[in-house]
C-alpha positions in Angstrom: 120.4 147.5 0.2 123.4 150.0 1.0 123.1 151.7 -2.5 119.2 151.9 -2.6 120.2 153.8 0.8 122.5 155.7 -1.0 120.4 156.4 -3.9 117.7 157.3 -1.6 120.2 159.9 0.0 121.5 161.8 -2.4 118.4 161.8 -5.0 118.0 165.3 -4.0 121.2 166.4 -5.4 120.3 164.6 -8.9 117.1 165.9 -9.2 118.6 169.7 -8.8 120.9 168.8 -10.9 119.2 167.7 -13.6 116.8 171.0 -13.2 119.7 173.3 -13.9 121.1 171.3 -16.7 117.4 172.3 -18.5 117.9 175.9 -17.4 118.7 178.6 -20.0 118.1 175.4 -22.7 118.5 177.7 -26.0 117.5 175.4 -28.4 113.7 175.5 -26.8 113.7 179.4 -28.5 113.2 177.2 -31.7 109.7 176.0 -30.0 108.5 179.5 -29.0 108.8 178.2 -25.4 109.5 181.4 -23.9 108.5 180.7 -19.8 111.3 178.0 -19.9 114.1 180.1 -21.8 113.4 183.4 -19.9 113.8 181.0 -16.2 116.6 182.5 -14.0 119.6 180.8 -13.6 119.1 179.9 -9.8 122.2 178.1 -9.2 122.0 174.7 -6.9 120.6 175.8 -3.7 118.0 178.1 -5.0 117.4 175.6 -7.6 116.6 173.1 -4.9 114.9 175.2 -2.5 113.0 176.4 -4.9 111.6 173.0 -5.7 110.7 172.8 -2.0 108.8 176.4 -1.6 107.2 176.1 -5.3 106.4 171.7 -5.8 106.8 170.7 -2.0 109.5 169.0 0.2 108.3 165.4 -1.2 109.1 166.3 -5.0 112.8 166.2 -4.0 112.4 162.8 -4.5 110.0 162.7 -7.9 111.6 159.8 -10.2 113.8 157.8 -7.4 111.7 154.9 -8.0 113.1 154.0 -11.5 116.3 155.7 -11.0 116.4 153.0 -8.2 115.4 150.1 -10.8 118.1 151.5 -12.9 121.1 151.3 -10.6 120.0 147.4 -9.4 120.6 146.8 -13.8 123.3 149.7 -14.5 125.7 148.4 -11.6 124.8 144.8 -11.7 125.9 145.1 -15.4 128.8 146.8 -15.5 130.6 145.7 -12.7 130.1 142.1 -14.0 131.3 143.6 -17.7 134.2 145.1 -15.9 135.8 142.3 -14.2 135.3 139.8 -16.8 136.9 141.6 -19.0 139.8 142.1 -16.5 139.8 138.6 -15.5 139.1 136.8 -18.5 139.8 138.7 -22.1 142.8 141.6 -20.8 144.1 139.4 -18.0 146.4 141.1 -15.6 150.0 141.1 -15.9 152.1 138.0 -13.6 152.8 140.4 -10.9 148.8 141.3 -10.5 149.7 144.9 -12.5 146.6 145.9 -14.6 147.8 148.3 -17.0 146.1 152.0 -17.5 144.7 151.2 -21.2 143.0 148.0 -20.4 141.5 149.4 -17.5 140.4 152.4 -19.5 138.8 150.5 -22.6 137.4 147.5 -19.6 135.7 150.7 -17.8 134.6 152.1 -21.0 132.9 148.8 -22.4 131.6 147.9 -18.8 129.6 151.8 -19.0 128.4 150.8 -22.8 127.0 148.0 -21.3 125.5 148.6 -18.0 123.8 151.7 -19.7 122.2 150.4 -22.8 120.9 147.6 -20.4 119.3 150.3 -17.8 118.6 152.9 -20.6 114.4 152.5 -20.5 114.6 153.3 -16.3 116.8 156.7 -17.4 114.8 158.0 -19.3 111.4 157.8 -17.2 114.1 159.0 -14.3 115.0 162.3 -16.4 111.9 163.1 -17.7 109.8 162.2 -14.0 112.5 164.5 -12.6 110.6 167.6 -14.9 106.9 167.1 -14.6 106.9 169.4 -11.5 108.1 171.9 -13.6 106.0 171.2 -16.3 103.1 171.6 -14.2 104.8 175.0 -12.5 104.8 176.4 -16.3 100.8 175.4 -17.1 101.8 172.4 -19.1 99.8 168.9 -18.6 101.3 166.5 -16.7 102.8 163.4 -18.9 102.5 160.5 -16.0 100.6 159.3 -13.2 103.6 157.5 -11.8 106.3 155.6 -12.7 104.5 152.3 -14.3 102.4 154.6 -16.1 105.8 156.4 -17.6 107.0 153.1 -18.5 103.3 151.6 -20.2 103.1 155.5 -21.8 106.5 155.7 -23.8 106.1 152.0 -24.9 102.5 152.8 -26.6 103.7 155.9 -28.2 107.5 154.6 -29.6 107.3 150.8 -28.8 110.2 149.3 -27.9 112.8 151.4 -29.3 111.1 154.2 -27.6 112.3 153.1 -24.8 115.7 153.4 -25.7 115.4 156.8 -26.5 118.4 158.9 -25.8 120.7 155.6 -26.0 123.6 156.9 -27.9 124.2 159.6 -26.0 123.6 158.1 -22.7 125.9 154.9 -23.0 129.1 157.8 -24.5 127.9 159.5 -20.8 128.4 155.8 -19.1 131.3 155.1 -20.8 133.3 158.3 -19.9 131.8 158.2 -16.2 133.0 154.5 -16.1 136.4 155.5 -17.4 136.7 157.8 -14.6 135.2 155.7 -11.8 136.2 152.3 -12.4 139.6 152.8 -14.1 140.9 155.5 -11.3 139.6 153.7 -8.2 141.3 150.4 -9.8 144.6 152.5 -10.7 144.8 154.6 -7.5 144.3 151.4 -5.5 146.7 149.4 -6.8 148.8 152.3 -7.2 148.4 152.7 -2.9 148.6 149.0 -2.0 151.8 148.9 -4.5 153.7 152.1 -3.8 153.0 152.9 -0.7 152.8 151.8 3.1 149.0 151.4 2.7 147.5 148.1 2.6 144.4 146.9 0.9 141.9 147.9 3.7 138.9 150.6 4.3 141.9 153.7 4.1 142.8 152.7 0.9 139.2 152.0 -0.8 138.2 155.6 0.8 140.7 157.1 -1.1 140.4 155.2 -3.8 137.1 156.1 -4.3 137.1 159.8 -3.2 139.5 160.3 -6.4 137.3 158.1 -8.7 134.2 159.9 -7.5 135.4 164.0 -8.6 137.4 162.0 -12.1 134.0 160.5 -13.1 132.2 164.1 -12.3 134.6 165.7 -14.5 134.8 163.1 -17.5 130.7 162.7 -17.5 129.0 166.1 -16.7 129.3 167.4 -20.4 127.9 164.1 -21.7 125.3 164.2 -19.0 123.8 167.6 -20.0 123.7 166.3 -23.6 121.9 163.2 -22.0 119.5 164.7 -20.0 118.1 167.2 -23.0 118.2 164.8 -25.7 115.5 162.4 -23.2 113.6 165.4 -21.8 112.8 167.3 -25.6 109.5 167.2 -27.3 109.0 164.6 -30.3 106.8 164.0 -33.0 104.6 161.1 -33.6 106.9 159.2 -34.7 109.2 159.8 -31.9 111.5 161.7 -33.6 113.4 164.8 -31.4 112.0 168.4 -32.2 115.0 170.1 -31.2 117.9 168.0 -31.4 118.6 165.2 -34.5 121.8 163.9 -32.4 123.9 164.3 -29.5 126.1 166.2 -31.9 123.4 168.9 -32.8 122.9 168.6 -29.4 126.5 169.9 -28.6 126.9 172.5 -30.9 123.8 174.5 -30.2 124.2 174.4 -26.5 127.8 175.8 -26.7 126.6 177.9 -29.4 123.8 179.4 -27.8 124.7 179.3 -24.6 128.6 179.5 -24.1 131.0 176.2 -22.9 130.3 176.1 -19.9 126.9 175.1 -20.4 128.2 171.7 -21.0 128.7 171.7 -16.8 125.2 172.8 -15.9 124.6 170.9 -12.6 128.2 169.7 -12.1 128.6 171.1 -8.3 125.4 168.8 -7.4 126.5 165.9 -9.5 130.0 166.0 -7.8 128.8 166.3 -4.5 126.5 163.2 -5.1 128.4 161.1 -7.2 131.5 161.7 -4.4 129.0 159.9 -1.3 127.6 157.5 -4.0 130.9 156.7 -4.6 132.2 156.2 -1.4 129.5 153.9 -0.1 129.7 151.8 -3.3 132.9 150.8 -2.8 133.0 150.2 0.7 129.6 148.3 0.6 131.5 146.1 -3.1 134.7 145.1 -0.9 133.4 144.4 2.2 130.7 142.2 0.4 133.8 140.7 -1.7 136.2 139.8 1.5 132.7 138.3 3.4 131.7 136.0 0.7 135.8 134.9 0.3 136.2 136.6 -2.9 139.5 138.7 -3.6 139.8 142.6 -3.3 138.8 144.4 -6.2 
């Protein structure tokens, strides 16, 4: 319940974000789509209030249904991922220690996992999240609603179209994993060992404030890449008309549009994933110490 609360909460910040990682998108020049690549750069509160004065307060939220359905899969399966690998293949050390490169290659697998698992509920996320801007630029709408997005993409691609995007999504998951899960691990052993803080609410805080702004750096490049890869045009086949991988992807976005189009949207995406973070954590140990498991 606390992270559809959470999710709920901050779904604002996502959806801007995702709008400005679309902005100033050269690759749609290709297309002739000149309304999209001529749209200002509006930065995040613009961005956002934009949405409200131009699609309505409401449309803040357009796509938190399946981005909730994909958090109940994505964080289901990669905290499982994660800590049976910790537990059971890496083991930890006699003295508890978990060394750095386990926990890196356990967060990295645990992201591979939990996102290919919760890849269908991304993509109708991402591409719900642009249908009011679709409709703001005179194109039809793709979707009645969510169920609809979901029946929709499985007619057109069948099953693998649902899994559209995968690659680069699951290299997002796994670097946002290697910055969430294997910082708040290290930092909180790192406390609880080193210093006069025990394992208690003050140390997951912290903990999880550092994993929070780690995982917004490691994942907003990958997350751009992500986000246009599921949102382009495709044929009939379901092929991508402007990008044939995340690579292409890449290169024609720093190309065309300079670096530091690779963190589009980060401000937003640090600001939520920083909360997210926060009351994930909390919510995951308390849950652990009331059912009599160990900390994290």
């Amino acid at each position: 319940m606390q992270n559809q609360i959470a999710e709920l909460a901050t779904f604002p910040l996502d959806l801007t974000k995702t709008r400005l990682q679309m902005q100033g998108e050269a690759a749609l020049a290709r297309l002739g789509d000149s309304a999209r690549e001529s749209a200002p750069y509006r930065g995040m509160v613009r961005t956002a209030l934009g949405i409200v004065q131009e699609e309505g307060f409401l449309k803040l939220w357009q796509g938190v249904t399946p981005a909730i359905y994909r958090h109940v899969v994505y964080s289901g399966g990669r905290m499982v991922t994660y800590e049976h690998l910790r537990e059971v293949v890496f083991g930890k050390s006699e003295d508890k220690h978990y060394p750095l490169w386990k926990s890196v290659i356990g967060g990295m697998m645990a992201g591979v996992v939990g996102q290919f698992l919760a890849n269908p509920t991304d993509l109708v996320k991402v591409q719900m999240q642009m249908e009011g801007k679709r409709k703001l630029e005179g194109k039809p709408l793709r979707f009645r609603g969510v169920h609809h997005a979901f029946a929709k993409i499985l007619s057109e691609g069948g099953i693998r179209g649902l899994w559209a995007g995968w690659v680069p999504n699951i290299q997002r998951a796994a670097l946002v994993n290697m910055g969430d899960l294997t910082t708040y691990d290290t930092v909180k052993h790192y406390l609880v060992l080193n210093t006069p803080l025990e394992d208690n609410i003050t140390t997951h805080g912290l903990s999880s404030l550092c994993s929070g702004l780690v995982a917004s750096i490691l994942g907003t490049p990958a997350d751009v890449i992500k986000s246009r890869i599921m949102n382009q045009p495709r044929d009939k086949q379901g092929r991508g008309l402007l990008y044939k991988s995340s690579t292409d992807c890449l290169i024609q976005a720093v190309q065309g549009e300079g670096f530091m189009s690779l963190y589009k949207g980060f401000l937003p995406s640090w600001l939520r994933m920083t909360p997210w973070s926060l009351v994930f954590w909390l919510t995951y140990e308390k849950i652990r110490e009331m059912s009599g498991v160990s900390p994290f």
